[in-house]
N, C-alpha and C positions, 0 to 999 in steps of 0.2 A: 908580551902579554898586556903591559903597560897600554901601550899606544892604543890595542885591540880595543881595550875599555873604556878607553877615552872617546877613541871611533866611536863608536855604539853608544854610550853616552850620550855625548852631541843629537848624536842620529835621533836618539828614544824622544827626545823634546817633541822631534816631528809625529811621533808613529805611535806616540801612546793614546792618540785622542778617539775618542769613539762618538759613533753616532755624528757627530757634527764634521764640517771640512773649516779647519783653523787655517788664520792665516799668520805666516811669517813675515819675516822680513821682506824675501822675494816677491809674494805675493800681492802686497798690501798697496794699496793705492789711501789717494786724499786723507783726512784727518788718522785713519788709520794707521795709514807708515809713518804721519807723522809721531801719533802714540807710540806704537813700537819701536822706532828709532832711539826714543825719548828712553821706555823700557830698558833698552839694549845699554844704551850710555848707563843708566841709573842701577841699575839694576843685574838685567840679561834675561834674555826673551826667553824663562821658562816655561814649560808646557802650560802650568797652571793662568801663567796670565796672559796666553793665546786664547782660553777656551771662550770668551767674548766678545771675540773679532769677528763673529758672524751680527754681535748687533754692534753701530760705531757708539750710539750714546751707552749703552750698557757697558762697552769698552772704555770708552771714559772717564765716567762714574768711576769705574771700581780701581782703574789706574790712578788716578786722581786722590782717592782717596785712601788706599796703599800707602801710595805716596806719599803724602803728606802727613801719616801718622806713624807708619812701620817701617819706610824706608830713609826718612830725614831722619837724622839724630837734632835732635831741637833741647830736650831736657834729659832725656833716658837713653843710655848707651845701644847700641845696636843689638849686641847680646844677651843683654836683659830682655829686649823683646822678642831673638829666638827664643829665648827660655820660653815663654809665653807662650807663643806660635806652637813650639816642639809640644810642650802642656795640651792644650788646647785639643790638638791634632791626637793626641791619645785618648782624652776622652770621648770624642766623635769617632771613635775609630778610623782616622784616614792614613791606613798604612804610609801612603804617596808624600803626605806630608809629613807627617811623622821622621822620613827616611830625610827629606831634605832639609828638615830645620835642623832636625838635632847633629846631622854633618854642617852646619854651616854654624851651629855651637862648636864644634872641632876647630872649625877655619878659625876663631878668633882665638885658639890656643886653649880653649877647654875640653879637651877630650873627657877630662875622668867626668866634668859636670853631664857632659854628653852621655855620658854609657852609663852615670847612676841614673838618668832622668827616663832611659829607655829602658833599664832594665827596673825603675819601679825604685829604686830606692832610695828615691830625694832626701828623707827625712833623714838621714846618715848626711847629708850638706853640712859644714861648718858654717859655712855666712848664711847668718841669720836673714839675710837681706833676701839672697836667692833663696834660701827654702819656703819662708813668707810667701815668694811671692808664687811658686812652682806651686805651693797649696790653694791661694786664691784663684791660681790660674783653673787647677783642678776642678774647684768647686763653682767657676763661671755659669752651668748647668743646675747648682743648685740655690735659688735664691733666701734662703732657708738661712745657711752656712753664716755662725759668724763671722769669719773669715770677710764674705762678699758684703756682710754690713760695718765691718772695720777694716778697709783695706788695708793695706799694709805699702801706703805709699803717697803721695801726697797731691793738691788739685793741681797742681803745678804742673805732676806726673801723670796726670789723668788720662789726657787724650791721646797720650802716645801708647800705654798700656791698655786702657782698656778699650783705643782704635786697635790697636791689633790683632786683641781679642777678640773683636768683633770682626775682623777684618777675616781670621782665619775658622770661626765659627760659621761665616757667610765662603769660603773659601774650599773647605774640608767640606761641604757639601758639595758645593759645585764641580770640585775635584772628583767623590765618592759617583756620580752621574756619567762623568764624559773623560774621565782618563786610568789607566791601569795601574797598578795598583801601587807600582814604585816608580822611580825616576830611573832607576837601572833598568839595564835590559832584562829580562824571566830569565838569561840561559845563566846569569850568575848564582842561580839558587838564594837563600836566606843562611847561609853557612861563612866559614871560613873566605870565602872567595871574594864573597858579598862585605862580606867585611874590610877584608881590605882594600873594597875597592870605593867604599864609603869612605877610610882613609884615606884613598886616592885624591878621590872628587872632594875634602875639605884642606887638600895641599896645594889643589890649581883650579878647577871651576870657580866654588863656593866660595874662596877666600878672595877672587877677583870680584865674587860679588857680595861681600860685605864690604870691602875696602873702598869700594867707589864713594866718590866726592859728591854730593848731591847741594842745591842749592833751594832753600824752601821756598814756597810758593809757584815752583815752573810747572808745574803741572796746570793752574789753573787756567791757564792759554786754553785747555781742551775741553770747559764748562760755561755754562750760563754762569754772569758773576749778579746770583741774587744775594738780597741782603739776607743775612745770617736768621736762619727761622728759631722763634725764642726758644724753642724746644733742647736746641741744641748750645744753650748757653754755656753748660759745663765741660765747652767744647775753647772754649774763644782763648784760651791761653794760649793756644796754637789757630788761627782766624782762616787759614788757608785751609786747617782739617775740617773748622765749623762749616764753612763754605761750601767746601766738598758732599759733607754731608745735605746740607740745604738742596742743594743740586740733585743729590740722588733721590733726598724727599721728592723733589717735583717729577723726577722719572718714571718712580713707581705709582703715583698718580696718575700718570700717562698710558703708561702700559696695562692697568689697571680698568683704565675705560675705554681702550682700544680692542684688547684680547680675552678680558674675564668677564664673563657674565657678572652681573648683581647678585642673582644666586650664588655663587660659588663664592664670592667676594666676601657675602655675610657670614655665609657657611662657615667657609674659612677664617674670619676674625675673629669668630665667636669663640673658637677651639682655639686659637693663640693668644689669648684674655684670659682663658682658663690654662693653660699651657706652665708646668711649673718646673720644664726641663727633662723630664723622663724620657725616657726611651720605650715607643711601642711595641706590643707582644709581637713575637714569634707570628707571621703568617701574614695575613691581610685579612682576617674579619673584624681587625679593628676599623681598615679603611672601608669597607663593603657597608658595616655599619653605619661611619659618617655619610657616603655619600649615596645611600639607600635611594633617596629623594629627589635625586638634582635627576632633570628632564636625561634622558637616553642619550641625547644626543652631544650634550657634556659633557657626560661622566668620563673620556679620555682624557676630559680637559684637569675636571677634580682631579682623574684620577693622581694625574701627574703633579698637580698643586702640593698635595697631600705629600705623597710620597717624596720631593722632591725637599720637603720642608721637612717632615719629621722620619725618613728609612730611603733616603739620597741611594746608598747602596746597595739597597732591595728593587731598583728601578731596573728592566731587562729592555730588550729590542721589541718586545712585543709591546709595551706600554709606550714608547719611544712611537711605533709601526700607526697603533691607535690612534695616537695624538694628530700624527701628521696626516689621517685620514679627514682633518679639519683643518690642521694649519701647518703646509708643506714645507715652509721655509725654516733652515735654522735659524733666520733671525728671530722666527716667534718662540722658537722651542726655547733657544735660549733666554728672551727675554720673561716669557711666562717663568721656567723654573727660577729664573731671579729674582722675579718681583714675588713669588712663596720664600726663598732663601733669607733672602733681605728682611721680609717682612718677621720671617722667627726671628731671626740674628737681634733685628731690631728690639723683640721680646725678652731676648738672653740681654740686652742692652739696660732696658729698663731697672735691672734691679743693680746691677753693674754701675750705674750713674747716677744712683741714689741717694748715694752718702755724698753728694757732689752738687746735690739740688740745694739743698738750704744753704 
């Protein structure tokens, strides 16, 4: 039964992806193989960080800068930032993530932290350290909290937490879009079965990929090396993660005047200016509302902006079918829904990085 889950395991990396054709190891040619190579040593080529192998700089960017803040231990333990990741992934609702962070809290020998944080009851933690930080993590979505205007950790610790914050806030959506809905295969139910096979996968998957040796800065081989944009100063304790970040600023500028209208662009900013974290109503006449206005022959494009950015998992193949009756390639599908992603993340970032500005 062992081996059978393991099988199918493996396999689900490949077969959970929707909408788009990811590429693997097999697949991948020039900078590509070289990223997922890179992945695979660092890491392990999980479905989550195939889904932007259909654009190579979108692929980049987001490996790069993973990398460099969630996957190097530099100041903060690895653990600490599943805790984070696993957080995060609950309040976004991304079942998929939800299931692989908090088995890979397992892997480094915390099972019980694992099963209070899934089951909701952190605040029963004795270390003051993790429960601080499982509450900050929570309230990432609300900039309100005083929690996110006193964090509970230090500028030292900045960019490794609140990069992975960001990392899985931009991540949990992209995931809620284009893959299903766990890392198991459906036929193990959410039961007893499912369970112990979450045990399984944090005794030999997962634990092979928290253990890996990583070495900072090798990622940047696969960006533009600009100088570090001032914006991103509360970053430079770790120069390779500011970097990273600069890099992906110049991307979404790119793909921005490439693929989005100015209508939609403004549309769009306006609403993540006033954006204070919530979650929109039940239905879609909230989006029908915003994009009332934008020309006919757009509106596939808002549509998916929209959605993509704030009900990721309210997106169906009809909105998907839409889109690509204007732009047929995954590369743009993809790079459009990330450059909305990115752009809220960046939002949820702002109040996040504020006790870090003066």
């Amino acid at each position: 039964m062992i081996n059978i889950i393991k099988k199918k395991m493996i396999a689900q990396n490949g077969q959970a992806v929707k909408y788009i054709n990811a590429i693997g190891l097999k697949g991948a040619t020039g900078i590509t193989k070289k990223i997922n190579e890179q992945i695979t040593r660092d890491f392990g080529l999980a479905g989550p960080l195939t889904l932007s192998t259909p654009s190579k700089r979108v692929h980049a960017v987001r490996w790069v800068t993973a990398r460099e803040c969630f996957i190097v231990e530099t100041h903060v333990k690895r653990v600490l930032k599943e805790i984070v990741a696993t957080s995060v992934a609950q309040i976004n609702k991304c079942p998929y993530c939800e299931d692989a962070h908090s088995t890979s809290i397992m892997s480094t020998g915390n099972k019980s932290i694992s099963e209070i944080i899934t089951n909701g009851d952190w605040q029963t933690i004795e270390d003051d350290k993790i429960k601080q930080l499982i509450s900050w993590s929570l309230n990432t979505r609300n900039p309100n909290a005083l929690i996110i205007k006193n964090p509970p950790f230090s500028k030292e610790e900045a960019p490794e937490i609140i990069g992975t914050a960001m990392t899985f806030h931009s991540t949990n959506r992209l995931v809620n879009i284009f893959l299903e809905e766990s890392p198991l295969p459906s036929f193990l139910g959410n039961g007893f079965i499912k369970r112990m096979a979450l045990n399984f996968a944090s005794k030999t998957l997962f634990k092979s990929m928290v253990e890996k040796q990583t070495v900072i800065g090798d990622g940047l081989q696969f960006i533009n090396n600009y100088p570090i944009a001032v914006q991103f100063n509360w970053a430079t304790e770790i120069p390779s993660f500011a970097k990273a970040l600069t890099a992906e600023n110049v991307l979404l500028t790119e793909i921005e005047e490439e693929l989005i209208s100015i209508e939609i662009v403004e549309l769009f900013i306006e609403k993540v200016n006033n954006w204070q974290g919530e979650e929109m109503p039940l239905g879609r006449n909230w989006l029908t509302k915003i994009i009332q206005n934008i020309n006919e022959k757009d509106k596939p494009i808002a549509n998916l902006v929209f959605l993509a950015a704030f009900a990721p998992y309210s997106i169906a193949k009809n909105d998907i079918d839409e889109f690509r009756n204007i732009y047929k390639s995954d590369t743009a599908l993809v790079e459009v829904c990330f450059w909305a992603i990115q752009k809220t993340t960046n939002r949820i970032g702002e109040w996040m990085i504020k006790p870090f500005q003066n």
